[in-house]
C-alpha positions as CSV (number, residue, x, y, z in Angstrom):
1,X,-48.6,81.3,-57.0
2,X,-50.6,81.7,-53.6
3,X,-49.7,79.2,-50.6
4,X,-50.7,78.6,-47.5
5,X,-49.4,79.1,-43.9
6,X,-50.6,75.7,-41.6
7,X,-49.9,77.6,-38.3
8,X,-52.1,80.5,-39.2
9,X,-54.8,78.6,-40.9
10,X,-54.6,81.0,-43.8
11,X,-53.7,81.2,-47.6
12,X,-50.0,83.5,-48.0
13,X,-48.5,84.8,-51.0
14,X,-44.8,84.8,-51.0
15,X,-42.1,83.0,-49.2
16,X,-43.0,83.6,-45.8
17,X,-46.3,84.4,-43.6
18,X,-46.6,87.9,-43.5
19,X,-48.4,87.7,-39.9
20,X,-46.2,84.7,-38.5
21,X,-43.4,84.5,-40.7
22,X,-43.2,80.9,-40.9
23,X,-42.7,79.0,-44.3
24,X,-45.4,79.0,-46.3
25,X,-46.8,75.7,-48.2
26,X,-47.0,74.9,-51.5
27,X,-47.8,71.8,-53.9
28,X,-45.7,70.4,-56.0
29,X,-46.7,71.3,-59.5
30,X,-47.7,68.4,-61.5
31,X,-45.7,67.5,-64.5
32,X,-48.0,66.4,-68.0
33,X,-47.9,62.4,-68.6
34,X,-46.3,61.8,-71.9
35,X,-48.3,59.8,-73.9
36,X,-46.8,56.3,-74.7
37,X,-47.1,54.5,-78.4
38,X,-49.4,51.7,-79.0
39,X,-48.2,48.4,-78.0
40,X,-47.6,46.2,-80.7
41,X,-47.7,42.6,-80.9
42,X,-45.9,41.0,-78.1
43,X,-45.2,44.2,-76.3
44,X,-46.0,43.8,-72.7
45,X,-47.2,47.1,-70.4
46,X,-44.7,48.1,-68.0
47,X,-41.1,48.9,-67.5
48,X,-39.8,45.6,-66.0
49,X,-38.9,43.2,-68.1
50,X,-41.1,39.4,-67.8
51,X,-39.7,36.7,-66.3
52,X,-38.6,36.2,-63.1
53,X,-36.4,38.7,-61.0
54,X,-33.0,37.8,-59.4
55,X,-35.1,37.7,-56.0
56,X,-36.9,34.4,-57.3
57,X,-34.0,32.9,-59.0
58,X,-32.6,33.4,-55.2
59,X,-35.5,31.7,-53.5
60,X,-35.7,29.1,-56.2
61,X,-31.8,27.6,-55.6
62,X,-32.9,28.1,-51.8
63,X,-35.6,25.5,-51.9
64,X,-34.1,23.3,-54.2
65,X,-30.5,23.5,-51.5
66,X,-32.9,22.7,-48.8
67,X,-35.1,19.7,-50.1
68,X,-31.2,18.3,-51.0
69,X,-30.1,18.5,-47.8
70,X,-33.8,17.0,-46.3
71,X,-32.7,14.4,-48.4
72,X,-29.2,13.8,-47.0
73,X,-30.3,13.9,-43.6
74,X,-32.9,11.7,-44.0
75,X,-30.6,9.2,-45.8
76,X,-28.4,8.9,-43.5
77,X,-30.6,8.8,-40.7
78,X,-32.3,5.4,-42.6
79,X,-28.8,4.0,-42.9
80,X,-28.6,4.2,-46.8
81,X,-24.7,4.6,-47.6
């Protein structure tokens, strides 16, 4: 499989350039995409699985933590005991 030398400007067979001797490039080969089965009822496309993510469970309890301490503050502030 031919490469190609960037500080020549060249294509290279082999490991090395045979003028510079510097490493020669190549591309990654590409591997073949397995075919997936047909969805069937229900079946959503993709890997992760729906609903939310423990990121948004996270942000969730945030807000809700911070709307209950806007409220406490601003209850006492009013003078409600």
């Amino acid at each position: 499989m031919a490469g190609y030398c960037f500080r020549c400007d060249a294509p290279a067979k082999g490991e090395a350039c045979p003028r510079c001797g510097s490493p020669v490039y190549r591309e990654a080969e590409k591997k073949p995409e397995k075919r997936r089965r047909p969805l069937t009822v229900g079946e959503v496309v993709g890997d992760r699985p729906a609903g939310l993510g423990p990121r948004a469970i996270v942000a969730i309890v945030a807000v809700a933590l911070l709307l209950v301490a806007i409220a406490v503050v601003a209850a006492s502030a009013a003078g409600v005991s």
